[in-house]
C-alpha positions as CSV (number, residue, x, y, z in Angstrom):
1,X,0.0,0.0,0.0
2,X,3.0,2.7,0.7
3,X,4.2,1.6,-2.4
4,X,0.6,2.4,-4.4
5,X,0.8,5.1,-2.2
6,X,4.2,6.2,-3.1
7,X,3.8,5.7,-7.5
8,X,0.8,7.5,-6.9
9,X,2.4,10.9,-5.6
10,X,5.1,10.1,-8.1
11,X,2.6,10.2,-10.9
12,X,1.0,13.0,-9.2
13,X,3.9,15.1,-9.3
14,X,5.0,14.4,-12.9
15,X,1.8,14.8,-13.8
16,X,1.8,18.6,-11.8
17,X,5.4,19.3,-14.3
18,X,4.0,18.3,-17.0
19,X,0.8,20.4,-16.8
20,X,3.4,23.5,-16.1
21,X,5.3,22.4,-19.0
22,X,2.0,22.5,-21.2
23,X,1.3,26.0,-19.7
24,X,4.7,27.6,-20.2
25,X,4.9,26.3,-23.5
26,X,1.7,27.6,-24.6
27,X,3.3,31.1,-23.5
28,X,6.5,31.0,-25.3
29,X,4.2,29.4,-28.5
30,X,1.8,32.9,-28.4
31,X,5.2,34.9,-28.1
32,X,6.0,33.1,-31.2
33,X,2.9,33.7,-32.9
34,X,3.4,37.5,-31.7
35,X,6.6,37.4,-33.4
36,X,5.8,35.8,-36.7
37,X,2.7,38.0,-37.0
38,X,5.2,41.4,-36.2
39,X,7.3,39.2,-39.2
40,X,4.1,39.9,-41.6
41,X,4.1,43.5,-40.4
42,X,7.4,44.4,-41.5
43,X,7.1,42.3,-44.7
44,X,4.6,45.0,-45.8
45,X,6.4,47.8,-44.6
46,X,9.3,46.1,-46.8
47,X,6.7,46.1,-49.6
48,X,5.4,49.6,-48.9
49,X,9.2,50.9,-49.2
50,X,9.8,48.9,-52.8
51,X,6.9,50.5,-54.1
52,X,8.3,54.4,-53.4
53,X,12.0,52.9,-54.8
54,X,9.8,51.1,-57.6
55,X,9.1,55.1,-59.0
56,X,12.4,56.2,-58.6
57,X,13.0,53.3,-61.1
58,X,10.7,54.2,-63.5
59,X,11.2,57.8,-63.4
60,X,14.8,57.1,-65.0
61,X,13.4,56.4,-68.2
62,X,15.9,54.4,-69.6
63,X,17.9,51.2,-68.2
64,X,21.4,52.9,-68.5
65,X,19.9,56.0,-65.8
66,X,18.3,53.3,-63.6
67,X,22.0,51.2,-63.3
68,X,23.2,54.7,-62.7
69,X,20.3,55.0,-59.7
70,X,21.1,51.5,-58.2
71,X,24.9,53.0,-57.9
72,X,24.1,55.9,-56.2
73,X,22.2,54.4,-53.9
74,X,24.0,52.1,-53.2
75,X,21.2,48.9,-53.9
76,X,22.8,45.3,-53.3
77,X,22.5,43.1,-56.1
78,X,20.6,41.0,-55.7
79,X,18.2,41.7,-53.4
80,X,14.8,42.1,-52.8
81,X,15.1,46.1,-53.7
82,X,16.9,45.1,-56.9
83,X,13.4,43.0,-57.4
84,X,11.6,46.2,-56.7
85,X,13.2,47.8,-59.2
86,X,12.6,45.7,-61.7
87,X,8.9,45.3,-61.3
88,X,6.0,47.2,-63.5
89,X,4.9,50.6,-62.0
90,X,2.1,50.9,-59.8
91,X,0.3,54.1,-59.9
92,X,-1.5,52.9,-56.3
93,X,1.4,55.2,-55.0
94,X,0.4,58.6,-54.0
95,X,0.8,60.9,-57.2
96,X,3.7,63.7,-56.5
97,X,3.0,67.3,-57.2
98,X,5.5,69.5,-57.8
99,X,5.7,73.3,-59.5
100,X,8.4,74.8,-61.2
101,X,9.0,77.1,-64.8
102,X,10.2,74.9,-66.4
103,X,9.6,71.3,-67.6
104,X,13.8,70.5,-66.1
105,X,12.9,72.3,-62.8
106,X,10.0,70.3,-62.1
107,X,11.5,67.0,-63.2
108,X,14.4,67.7,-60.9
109,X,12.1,68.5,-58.0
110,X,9.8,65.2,-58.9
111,X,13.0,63.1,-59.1
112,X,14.0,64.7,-55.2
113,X,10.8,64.5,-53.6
114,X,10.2,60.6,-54.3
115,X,13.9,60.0,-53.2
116,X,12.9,62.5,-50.3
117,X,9.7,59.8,-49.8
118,X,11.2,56.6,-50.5
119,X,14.1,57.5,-47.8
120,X,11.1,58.1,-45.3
121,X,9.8,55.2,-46.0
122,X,12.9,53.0,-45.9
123,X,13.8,54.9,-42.4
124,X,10.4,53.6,-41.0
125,X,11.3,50.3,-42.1
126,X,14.6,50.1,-40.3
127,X,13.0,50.9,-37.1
128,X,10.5,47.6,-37.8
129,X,13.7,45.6,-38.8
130,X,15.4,46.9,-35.5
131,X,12.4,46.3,-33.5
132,X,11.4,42.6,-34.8
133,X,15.2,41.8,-34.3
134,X,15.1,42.5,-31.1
135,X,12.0,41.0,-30.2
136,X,13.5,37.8,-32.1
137,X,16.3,38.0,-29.5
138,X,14.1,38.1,-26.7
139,X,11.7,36.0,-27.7
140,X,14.5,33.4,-28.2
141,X,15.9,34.3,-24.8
142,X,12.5,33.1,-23.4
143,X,13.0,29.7,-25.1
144,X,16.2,28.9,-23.7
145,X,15.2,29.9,-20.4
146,X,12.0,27.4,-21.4
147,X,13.9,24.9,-21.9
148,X,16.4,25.1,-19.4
149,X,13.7,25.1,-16.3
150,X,12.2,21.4,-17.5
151,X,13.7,18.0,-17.6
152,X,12.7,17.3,-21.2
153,X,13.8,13.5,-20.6
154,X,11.9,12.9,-18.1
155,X,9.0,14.1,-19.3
156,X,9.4,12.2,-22.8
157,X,9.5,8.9,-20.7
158,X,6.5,9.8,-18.4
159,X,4.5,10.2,-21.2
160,X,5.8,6.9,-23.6
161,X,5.5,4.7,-20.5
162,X,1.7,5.8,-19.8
163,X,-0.8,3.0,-19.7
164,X,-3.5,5.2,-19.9
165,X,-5.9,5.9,-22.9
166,X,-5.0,8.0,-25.9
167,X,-7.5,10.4,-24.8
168,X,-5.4,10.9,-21.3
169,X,-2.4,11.5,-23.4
170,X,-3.8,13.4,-25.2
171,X,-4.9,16.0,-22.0
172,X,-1.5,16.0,-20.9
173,X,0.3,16.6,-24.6
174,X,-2.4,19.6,-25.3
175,X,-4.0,20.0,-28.7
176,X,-1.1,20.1,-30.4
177,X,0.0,16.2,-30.2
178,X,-2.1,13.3,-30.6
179,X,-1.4,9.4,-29.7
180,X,-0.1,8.6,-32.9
181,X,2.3,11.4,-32.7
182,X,4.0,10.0,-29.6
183,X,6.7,8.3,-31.6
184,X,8.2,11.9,-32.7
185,X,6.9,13.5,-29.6
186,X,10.5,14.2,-28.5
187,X,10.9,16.5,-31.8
188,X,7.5,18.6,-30.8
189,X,8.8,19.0,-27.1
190,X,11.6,20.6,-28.3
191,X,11.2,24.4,-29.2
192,X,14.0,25.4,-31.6
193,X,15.0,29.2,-31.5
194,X,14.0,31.3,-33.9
195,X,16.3,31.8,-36.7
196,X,15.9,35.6,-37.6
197,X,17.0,34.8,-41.5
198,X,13.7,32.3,-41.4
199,X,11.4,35.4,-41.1
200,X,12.3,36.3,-44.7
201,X,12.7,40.3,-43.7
202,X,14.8,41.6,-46.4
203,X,17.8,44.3,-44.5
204,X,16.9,47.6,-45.0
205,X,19.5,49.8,-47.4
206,X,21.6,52.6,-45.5
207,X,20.7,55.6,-47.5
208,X,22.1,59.4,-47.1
209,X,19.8,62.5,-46.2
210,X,18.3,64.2,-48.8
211,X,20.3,67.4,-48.6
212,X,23.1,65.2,-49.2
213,X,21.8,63.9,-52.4
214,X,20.9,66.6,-54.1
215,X,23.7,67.4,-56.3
216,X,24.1,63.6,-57.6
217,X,20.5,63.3,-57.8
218,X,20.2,66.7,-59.9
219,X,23.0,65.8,-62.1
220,X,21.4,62.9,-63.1
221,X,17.8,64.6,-63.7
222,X,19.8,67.1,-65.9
223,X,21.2,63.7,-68.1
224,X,17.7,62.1,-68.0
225,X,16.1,65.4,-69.5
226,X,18.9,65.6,-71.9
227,X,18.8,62.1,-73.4
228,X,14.9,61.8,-73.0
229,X,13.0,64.7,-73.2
230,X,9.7,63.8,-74.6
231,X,10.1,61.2,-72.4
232,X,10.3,62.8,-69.2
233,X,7.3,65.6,-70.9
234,X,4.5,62.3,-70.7
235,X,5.7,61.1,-67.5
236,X,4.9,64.7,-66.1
237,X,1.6,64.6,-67.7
């Protein structure tokens, strides 16, 4: 009877760790989901940024100005803001007014203000990029602490060993595991860190201020009139 008595605060106990196992875990999972949902968020803000680098591209006309561009500005090759470049123009962008005398004034002040609003945009996307990295790191902080405060072992054998029905095994694995998942239950025990590369965030560019870019900038709006006049006329339109 002490031994009955005995197995049975045994079980009890393990039973106890493994229910605080379940609970933690379900934590650090929503932290996860937090995580890959801020992910999506900065994907878009990504996306939002390549559309604004997207008319820069198309307001160079031809595709000796736009290698020009990509050298100024430094854009890696490739990368997903050599992709933006390359895609078709969307006019969902907000149009840019400008006024100026002349036809070369107000191409040079179109060309500045969307590299004026593209560097805006890319400068909200860094602060995403810095903010989801470092919610990465702490999110991956509060897995190797997870990990570290149970005896994973222990609780893989506890639950192979029961003699109880699936339907106990499966209250203590939660909804994500079922009986027939017990042979690789060791794998879903196990939470991995997040690998920051996984959440497919493209790096954001280090671009200069405006000011600074005016005279290359200008100098190239002066070569883009020269060689393409009419050109630059319909895009104005």
């Amino acid at each position: 009877m002490v031994d009955d008595l005995i197995s049975g605060l045994t079980r009890q106990v393990k039973e106890e760790v493994i229910e605080n196992y379940l609970t933690e875990r379900r934590l650090v999972g929503l932290q996860i989901e937090d995580l890959e949902g801020q992910a999506e968020q900065t994907r878009l803000r990504a996306l939002k940024a390549g559309t604004r680098l997207n008319r820069l591209a198309y307001m160079m006309i031809g595709p000796e100005m736009l290698r020009r561009l990509v050298e100024i500005l430094g854009i890696p090759q490739p990368s997903f803001w050599s992709d933006c470049l390359e895609r078709k123009f969307s006019r969902r962008v907000r149009f840019i007014r400008v006024r100026a005398l002349t036809d070369r004034a107000k191409f040079r002040k179109l060309v500045l203000e969307a590299y004026s609003r593209f560097f805006a945009w890319m400068k909200k996307y860094r602060q995403a990029y810095e903010n989801l990295d470092a919610e990465c790191r702490a999110v991956n902080t509060n897995i190797v602490g997870f990990q570290k405060n149970f005896d994973l072992l222990t609780i893989l054998n506890f639950l192979k060993n029961l003699d109880t029905s699936a339907m106990e095994k499966k209250h203590f694995l939660g909804e994500n595991f079922t009986a027939e998942e017990l042979t690789s239950v060791d794998q879903k025990l196990y939470l991995r860190p997040i690998a920051f590369q996984g959440l497919n965030v493209p790096e954001p560019i280090s671009l200069s201020e405006p000011e600074a870019m005016e005279e290359l900038l200008g100098m190239l709006t002066e070569e883009i009139y020269r060689k393409y006049p009419k050109n630059v006329k319909r895009l104005m339109l």
